[in-house]
N, C-alpha and C positions, 0 to 999 in steps of 0.2 A: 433287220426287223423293223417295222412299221407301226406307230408309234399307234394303241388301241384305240375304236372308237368310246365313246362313253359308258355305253350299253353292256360292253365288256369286262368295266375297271371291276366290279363286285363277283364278277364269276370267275376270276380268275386264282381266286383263293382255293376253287374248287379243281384245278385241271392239274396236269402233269408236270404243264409249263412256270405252274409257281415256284419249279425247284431253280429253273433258269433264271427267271426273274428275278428270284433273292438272292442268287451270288452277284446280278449285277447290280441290284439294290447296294450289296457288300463293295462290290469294285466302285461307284458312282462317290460313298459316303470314304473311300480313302487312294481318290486317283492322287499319282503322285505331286509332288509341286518343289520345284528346285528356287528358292528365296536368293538363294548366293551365289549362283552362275555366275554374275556379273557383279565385280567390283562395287560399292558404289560410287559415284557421278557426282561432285558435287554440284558441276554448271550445269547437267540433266534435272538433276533436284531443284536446283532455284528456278530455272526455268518453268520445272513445271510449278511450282508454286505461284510465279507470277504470272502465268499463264490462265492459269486457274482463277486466281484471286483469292489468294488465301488472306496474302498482305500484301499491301506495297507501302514504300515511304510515304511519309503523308507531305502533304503540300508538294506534289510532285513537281504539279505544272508552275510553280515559283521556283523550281529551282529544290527545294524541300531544307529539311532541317535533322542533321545528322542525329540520332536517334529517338524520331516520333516514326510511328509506322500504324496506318489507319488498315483495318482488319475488314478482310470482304466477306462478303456471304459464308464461304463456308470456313475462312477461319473462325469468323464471329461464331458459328454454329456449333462446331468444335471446342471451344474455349465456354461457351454453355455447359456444353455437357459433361466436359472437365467440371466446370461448376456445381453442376448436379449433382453429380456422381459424388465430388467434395462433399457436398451437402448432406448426401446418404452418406457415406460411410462415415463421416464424423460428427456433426450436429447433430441426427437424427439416430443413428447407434450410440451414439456417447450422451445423448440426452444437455447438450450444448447452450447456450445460451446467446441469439444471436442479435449483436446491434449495429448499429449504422452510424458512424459517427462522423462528424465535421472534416474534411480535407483540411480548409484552413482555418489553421492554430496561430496562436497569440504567442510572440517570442517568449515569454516568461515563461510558457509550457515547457518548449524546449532549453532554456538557459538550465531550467530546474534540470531537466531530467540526462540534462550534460551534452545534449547531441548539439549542442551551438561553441561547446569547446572542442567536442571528440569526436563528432561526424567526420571527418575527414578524410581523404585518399592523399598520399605522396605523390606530385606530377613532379614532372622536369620540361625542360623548355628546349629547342635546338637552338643552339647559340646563333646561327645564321637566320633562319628565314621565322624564327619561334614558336612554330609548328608546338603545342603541348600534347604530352606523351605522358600517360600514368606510368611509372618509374617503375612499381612490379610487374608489369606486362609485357614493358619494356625489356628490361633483363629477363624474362623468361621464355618472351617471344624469341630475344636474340642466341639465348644459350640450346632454344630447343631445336635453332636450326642448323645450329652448329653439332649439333650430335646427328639429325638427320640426315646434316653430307658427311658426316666421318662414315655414318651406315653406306651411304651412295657410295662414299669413293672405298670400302673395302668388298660392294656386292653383295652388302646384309638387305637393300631394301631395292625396291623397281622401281624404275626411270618415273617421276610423275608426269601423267599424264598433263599430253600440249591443250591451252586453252587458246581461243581466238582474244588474238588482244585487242580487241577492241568492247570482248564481252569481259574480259578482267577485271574483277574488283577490286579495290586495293585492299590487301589482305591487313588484317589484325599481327600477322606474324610477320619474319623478316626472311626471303629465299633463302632456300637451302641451294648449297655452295658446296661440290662431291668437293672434300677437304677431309684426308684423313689427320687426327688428333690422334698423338700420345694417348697411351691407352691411364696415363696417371689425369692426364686432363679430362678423359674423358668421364671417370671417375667423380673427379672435381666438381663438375660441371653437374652429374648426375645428382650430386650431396646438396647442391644449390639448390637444385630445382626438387628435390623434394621436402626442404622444411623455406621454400620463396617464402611463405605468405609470414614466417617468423621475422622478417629482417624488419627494424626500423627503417626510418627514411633515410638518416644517416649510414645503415648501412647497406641500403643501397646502391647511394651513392658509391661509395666506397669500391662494390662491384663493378659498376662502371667505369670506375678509374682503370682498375687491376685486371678486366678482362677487355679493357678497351670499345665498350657498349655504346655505341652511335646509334639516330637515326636511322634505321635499315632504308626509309627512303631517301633518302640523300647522301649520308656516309660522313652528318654534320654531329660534330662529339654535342653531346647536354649538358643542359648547368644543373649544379645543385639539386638536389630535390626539396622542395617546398610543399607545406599540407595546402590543401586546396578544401574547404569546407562542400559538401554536395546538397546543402538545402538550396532552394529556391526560395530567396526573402522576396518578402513582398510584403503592403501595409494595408491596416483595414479602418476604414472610413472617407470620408474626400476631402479629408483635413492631411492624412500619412503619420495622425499622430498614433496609431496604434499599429506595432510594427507586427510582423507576423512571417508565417512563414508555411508552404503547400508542407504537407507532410511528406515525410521520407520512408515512414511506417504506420501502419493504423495502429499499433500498441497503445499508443498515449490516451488516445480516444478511452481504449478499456480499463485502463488504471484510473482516468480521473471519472469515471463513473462506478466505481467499484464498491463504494456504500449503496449504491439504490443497488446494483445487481445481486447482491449479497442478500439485501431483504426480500427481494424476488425471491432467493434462493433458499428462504424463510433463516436464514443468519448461519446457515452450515454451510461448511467446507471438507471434502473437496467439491467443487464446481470448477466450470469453464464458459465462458466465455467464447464468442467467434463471429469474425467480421473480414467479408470479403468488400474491397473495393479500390478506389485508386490512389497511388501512389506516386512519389516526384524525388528522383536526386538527377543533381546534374553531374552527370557523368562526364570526365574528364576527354576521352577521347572513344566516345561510342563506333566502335568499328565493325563489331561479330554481329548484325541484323537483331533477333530479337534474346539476345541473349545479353545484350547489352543497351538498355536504352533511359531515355528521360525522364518517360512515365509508362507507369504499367500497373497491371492489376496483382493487389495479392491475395492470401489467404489467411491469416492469424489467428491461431489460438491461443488464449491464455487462462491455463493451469492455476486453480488458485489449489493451495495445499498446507496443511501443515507442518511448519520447519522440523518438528519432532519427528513426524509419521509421512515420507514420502513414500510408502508400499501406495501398491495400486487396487484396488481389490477386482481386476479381470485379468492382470495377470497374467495366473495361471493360466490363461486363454491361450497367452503370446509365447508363453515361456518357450517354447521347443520352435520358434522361426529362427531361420539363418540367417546371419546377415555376414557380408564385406566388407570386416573392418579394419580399418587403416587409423592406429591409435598415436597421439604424439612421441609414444618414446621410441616407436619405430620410426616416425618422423625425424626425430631429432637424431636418431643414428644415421641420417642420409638414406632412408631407404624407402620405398612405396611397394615392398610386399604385403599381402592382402592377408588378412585373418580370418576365415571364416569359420563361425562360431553362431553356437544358440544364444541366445539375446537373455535368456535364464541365465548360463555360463559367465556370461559379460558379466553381468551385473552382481552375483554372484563373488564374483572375484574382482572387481571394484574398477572396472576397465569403462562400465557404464556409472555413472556414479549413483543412479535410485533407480526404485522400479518405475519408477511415473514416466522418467526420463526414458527407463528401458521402454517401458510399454508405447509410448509413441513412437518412439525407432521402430518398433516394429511395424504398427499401425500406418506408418506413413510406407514401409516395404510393401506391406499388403494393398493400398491403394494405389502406388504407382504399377505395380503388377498387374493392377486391375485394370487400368486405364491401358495397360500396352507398352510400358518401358520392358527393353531388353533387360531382363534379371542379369544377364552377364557383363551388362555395362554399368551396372549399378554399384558404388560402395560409398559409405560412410566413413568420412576420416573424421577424425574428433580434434582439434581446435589446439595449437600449441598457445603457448602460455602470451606471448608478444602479440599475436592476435585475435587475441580472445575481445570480443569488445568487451566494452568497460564497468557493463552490469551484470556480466556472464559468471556464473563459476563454473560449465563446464558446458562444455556446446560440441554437438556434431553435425555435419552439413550431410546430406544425400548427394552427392555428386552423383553425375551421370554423362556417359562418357560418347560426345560426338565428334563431329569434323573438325573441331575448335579447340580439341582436349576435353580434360577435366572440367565439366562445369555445377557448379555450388546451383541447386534446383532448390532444394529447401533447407533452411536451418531449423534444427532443433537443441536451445538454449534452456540452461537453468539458470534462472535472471535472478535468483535468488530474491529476497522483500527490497530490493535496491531500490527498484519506482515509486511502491506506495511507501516506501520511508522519507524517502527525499521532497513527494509533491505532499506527505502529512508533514513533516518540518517546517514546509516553504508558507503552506495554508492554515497549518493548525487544524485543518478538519481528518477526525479520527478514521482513519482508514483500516481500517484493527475488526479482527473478529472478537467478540464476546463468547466466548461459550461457558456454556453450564457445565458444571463437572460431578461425574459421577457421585463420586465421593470428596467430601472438601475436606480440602488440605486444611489442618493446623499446627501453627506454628507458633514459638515463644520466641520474641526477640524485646532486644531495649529501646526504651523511646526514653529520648527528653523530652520534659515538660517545662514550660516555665513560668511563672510567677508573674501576669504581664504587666501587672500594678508596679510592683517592685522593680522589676525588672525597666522597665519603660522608665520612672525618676532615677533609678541609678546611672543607666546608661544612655538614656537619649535619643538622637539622631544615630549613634551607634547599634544603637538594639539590632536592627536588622543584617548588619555586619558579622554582629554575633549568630544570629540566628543562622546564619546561613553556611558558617563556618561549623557547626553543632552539625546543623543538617546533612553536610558531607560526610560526616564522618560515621565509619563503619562501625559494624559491630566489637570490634577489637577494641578502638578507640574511646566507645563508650562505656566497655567494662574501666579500662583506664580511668575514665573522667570519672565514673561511677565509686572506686574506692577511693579517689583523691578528695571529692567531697565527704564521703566517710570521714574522712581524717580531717577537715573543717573548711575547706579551700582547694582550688583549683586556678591554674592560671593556664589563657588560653592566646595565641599570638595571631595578629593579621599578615596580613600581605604584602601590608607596607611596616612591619615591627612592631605593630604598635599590641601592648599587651594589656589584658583583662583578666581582673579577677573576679573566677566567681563562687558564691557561697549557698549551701543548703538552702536560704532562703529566697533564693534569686532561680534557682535550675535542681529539679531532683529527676533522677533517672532509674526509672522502676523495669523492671519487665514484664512485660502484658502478654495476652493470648490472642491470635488473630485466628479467625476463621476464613479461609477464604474459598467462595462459591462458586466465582467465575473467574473463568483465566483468560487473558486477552493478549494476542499477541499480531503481528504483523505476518500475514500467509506469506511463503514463497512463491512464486509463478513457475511456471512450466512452458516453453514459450516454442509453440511448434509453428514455421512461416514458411509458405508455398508462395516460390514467384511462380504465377500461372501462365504468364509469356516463354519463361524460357521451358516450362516442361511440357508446353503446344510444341516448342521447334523440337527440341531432343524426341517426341513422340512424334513428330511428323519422319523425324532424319530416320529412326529406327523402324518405320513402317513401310518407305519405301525399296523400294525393289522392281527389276526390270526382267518380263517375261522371257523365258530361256532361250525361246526359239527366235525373238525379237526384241535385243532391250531398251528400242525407243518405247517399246508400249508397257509404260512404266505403271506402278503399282502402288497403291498406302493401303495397306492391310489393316489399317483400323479397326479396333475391337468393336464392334457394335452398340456398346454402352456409349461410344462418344464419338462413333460416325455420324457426320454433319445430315448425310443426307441417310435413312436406312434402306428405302426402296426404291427403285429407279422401276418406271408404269412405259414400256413400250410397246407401243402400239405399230405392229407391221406395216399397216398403210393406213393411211391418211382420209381414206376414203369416210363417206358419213356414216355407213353401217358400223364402224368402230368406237363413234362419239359415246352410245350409248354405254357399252362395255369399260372403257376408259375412266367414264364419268362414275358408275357402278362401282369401278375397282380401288377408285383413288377416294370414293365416301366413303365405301367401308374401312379402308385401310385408315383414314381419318377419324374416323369412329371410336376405331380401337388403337387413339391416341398416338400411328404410327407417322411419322415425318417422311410424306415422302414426293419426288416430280416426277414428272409427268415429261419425256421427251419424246416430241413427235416429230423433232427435225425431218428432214431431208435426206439424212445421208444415210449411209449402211446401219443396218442393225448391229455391226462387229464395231462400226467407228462410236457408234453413239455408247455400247457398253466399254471399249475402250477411255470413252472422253469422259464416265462415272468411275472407271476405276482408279483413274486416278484422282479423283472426288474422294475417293475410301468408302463407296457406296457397296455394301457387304452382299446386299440382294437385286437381283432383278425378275422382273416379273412379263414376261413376250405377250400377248394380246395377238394373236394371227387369224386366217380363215377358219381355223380350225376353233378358234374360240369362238367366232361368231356361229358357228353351223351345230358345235358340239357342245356349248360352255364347258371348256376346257382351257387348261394354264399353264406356262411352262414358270418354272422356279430356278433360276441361275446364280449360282455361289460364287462370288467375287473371285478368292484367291485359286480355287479348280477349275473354273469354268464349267464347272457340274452342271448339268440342267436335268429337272425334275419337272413329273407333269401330275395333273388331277386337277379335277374337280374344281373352276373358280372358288366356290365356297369352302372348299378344303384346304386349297390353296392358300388363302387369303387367313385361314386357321392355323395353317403352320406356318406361316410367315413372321404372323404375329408373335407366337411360341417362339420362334426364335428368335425374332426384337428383342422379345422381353425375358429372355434367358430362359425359358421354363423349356426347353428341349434343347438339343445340338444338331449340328447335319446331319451325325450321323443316326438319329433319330428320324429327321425328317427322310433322309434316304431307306427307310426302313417304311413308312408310311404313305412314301410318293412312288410312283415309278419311273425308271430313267429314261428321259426323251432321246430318241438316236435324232434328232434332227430333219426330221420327215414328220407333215404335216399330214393330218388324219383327215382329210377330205374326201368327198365324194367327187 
């Protein structure tokens, strides 16, 4: 069938032939599409990402520096719209409060807030050539290869595939060696590696001893494990008398501004807080590309709340989402079975510890979803007790699971009032909410008074010794004091033995009625933090795929909310009668705010929508004889290879509808008709 002239597309509503047309309308909007034909490729994958330019190491041409990685066009473009989309679903639906604070901080920031004692990673060193090796990665890289040649050498798992060694990277893990293990060891082994991230450094170590844990590059045993601090010191002024340090977190920025955001926020709680931007730890042995590096960008929010009242009031919104959770005491029983469970449930039965906490577990499942993480690769393990950091009372990570393992994508912590307690201690500036209270509380308790005439000639330079000895002491105590002066005397002892009497005319102690109005307390935080580097790569790993029939001509199926580029403008030939159309097609699309190029190479129209599909460019849009003669358009669907025809201006109306989510294909197939690949010309 031969694709209609213009003249036709409106009267075709009226013929016999419209029954034809809507079943194929119906076959165009669900041809089939096989994602898993092929394995994935990890050296096809990197490949094409460097090929592309998504990223590459930065400072290449020196040689480069183990984990900096400078972002090309369309990873930068991509990691936007990550951004974006961040923006909207959280600042913008949660009504967020957003600021920009300082990179470099002044060591007393961090001394206070303890990450200049506790920042740190355990390394080990090889005793021969002193190669440093983070000491959990270590043991975990070495134990997980030893289970995946016990798999090899009993025929649970298939050969991996040969790479050209010359394209070989050195891997973050240590080769797997077909070596079957005792099935108690392998047991063993497995108990290890699901509560790793509990062990101190000491023990470690000690793992290494007992499993005999080397260098996988060399086969050189380690020394010791040592913490190794991961800030970046550095000093601010041209004198170096002001010592300082890149941030490791944009946290601190929020807490030492948390009196002005609070008045913003007219003095109630709960609010939040939220700041994306860059961040620095030096990473011990950065090895896994962007899942591991020196600086990278985050996302941060923090939760202020009331310690009394951590309910959420939306909730209910979230209550009935799944989630994969992996809780410490299945942890700690050696095992990494999955729990899946409504996030009400959890929390409910004290597995999530509040709602607030529950409600962003969810909220953070609902946007990686959105953005295109496999839901099947996705789980939450909740934080054993040894690595909890050090202002946490209860934290869960978002893992999500690519070529590398398990990787920690975002944490969500309850930091409990640990920060604004420590940096109001350290400043004295009140970082406390005020609130007004409904109804105020009255209460009777005892107060000492004293006499300070009397008081001051009897006792002196002591007065204040006394004073503050009275002061301490509770209400128990002061009924005590209280009948001992009844009875004409009271005697009262210091620190250092030394005793005081004192008498009705020196201290009486009555009890009084207090009203009190306002209650003031130090909020808990809520602390939900997106590394946006590594959930670019895990969202790029999970989107690629290679065409069934050929799987060099590889695939990133990118969700359209955060495809770099959304429409690819090709234009058949080159010739000048097409400038006009091209130029037409890529204003409007511009217009109606859509991102999109323009390629008029040289080569085949199959190589040029191949060389955008792996771009993750959702749409294209053909320009041929038949548009100039006809204005007419063809519309082609990334992962079908669907193509649809109508009307430039129609066109260019459902294209936009489905950038902007207001339709689906299978809409737009219901609207267009399907092109057989025959151009309508005269």
């Amino acid at each position: 069938m031969r694709a209609r002239p213009l003249h036709l597309f409106r009267s075709w509503a009226f013929t016999p032939s419209r029954i034809h047309v809507r079943w194929k309308h119906l076959d165009m909007a669900n041809l089939p599409v096989n994602k898993t034909a092929h394995a994935f490729d990890k050296a096809r994958f990197e490949a094409m990402l460097n090929r592309r330019f998504f990223y590459a190491p930065a400072f290449e041409i020196y040689g480069g520096v183990a984990g900096l990685y400078d972002y090309g066009p369309p990873g930068s473009s991509l990691q936007s719209n990550i951004i974006a989309e961040w923006r909207k679903h959280f600042i913008v639906e949660e009504h967020m409060l957003e600021v920009d604070t300082t990179i470099m901080t002044p060591a007393p920031v961090f001394e206070t807030s303890g990450h200049v004692a506790r920042f740190a990673d355990w390394m080990v060193k090889d005793t021969k050539n002193g190669e440093v090796l983070r000491a959990d990665h270590l043991v975990g890289g070495v134990l997980e290869a030893r289970l995946a040649g016990d798999k090899e050498a009993r025929g649970l798992a298939a050969q991996p595939q040969k790479e050209d060694d010359k394209k070989r990277k050195k891997k973050d893990k240590a080769k797997a060696v077909a070596v079957k293990l005792d099935d108690a060891v392998v047991t063993e082994y497995e108990t290890i590696l699901a509560q790793l991230d509990n062990y101190s450094g000491p023990e470690l170590g000690e793992l290494c001893k007992k499993y005999d844990i080397r260098n996988p590059d060399t086969g050189n045993e380690v020394s010791e494990p040592v913490q190794f601090n991961l800030m970046f010191a550095s000093s601010i002024g041209p004198t170096g008398q002001h010592p300082g340090f890149l941030r490791p977190e944009t946290a601190q920025g929020h807490f030492l501004n948390f009196s002005r955001l609070l008045e913003f926020n007219n003095g109630r709680v709960p609010f939040a807080s939220a700041q994306i931007g860059r961040s620095f730890r030096n990473e011990i042995s950065p090895r896994a590309g962007l899942l591991r590096v020196r600086e990278f960008t985050m996302a941060e929010i923090e939760h202020y709340v009331d310690p009394e009242d951590k309910k959420h009031e939306r909730f209910e919104d979230v209550r009935d989402v799944e989630l994969d959770l992996l809780d410490r005491h299945t942890q700690s029983a050696g095992s990494t079975k999955l729990t899946r469970m409504k996030i009400g449930d959890a929390v409910d039965k004290g597995i999530v510890a509040n709602e607030t906490l529950g409600y962003f577990l969810a909220r953070i499942h609902q946007f990686l979803m959105k953005i295109g993480i496999n839901p099947a690769r996705l789980r939450f393990r909740q934080h054993m007790g040894n690595e909890m950091a050090h202002y946490a009372t209860d934290c869960w990570d978002a893992e999500i699971q690519n070529s590398y393992g398990w990787t920690e994508c975002v944490g969500c912590a309850d930091r409990a009032a640990y920060d604004l307690s420590v940096h109001m201690a350290k400043t004295g500036h009140p970082l406390v909410v005020r609130q007004a209270l409904k109804e105020p509380i009255v209460t009777e308790k005892l107060v000492a008074e004293f006499n300070k005439k009397n008081f001051g000639k009897t006792f002196g330079k002591d007065s204040a010794v006394i004073q503050t000895i009275i002061g301490g002491m509770d209400e128990a105590l002061l009924a005590k004091l209280q009948g001992e002066l009844a009875q004409g005397s009271t005697t009262i002892t210091s620190s250092d033995g030394r005793e005081f009497t004192l008498t009705p005319d020196l201290l009486t102690i009555e009890k009084k009625t207090f009203k009190q109005s306002i209650r003031e307390f130090t909020p808990n935080v809520i602390e939900p933090s997106f590394g946006l580097g590594r959930i670019l790569y895990v969202l790029l790993e999970h989107s690629f795929w290679g065409r069934e029939q050929d799987v060099e001509r590889g695939v990133l199926s990118l969700p359209t909310v955060v495809a770099p580029t959304k429409v690819l403008i090709v234009p058949l030939s080159a010739k000048a009668e097409f400038d006009p159309l091209v130029k037409e097609v890529s204003t409007k699309l511009r217009k109606a705010g859509i991102f999109s190029r323009v390629d008029d190479s040289n080569t085949s129209i199959g190589k040029r929508y191949a060389r955008n599909d792996e771009l993750g460019t959702p749409y294209g849009l053909t320009l041929d004889f038949a548009s100039v003669q006809n204005r007419t358009m063809t519309l082609r669907e990334r992962d079908t290879t669907g193509q649809l025809i109508g009307p430039i201006d129609e066109v260019i109306d459902i294209v936009t509808g489905l950038v902007n989510g207001t339709i689906d294909w299978a809409e737009a197939c219901q609207r267009l008709l399907a092109y057989d690949g025959v151009q309508a010309v005269e």
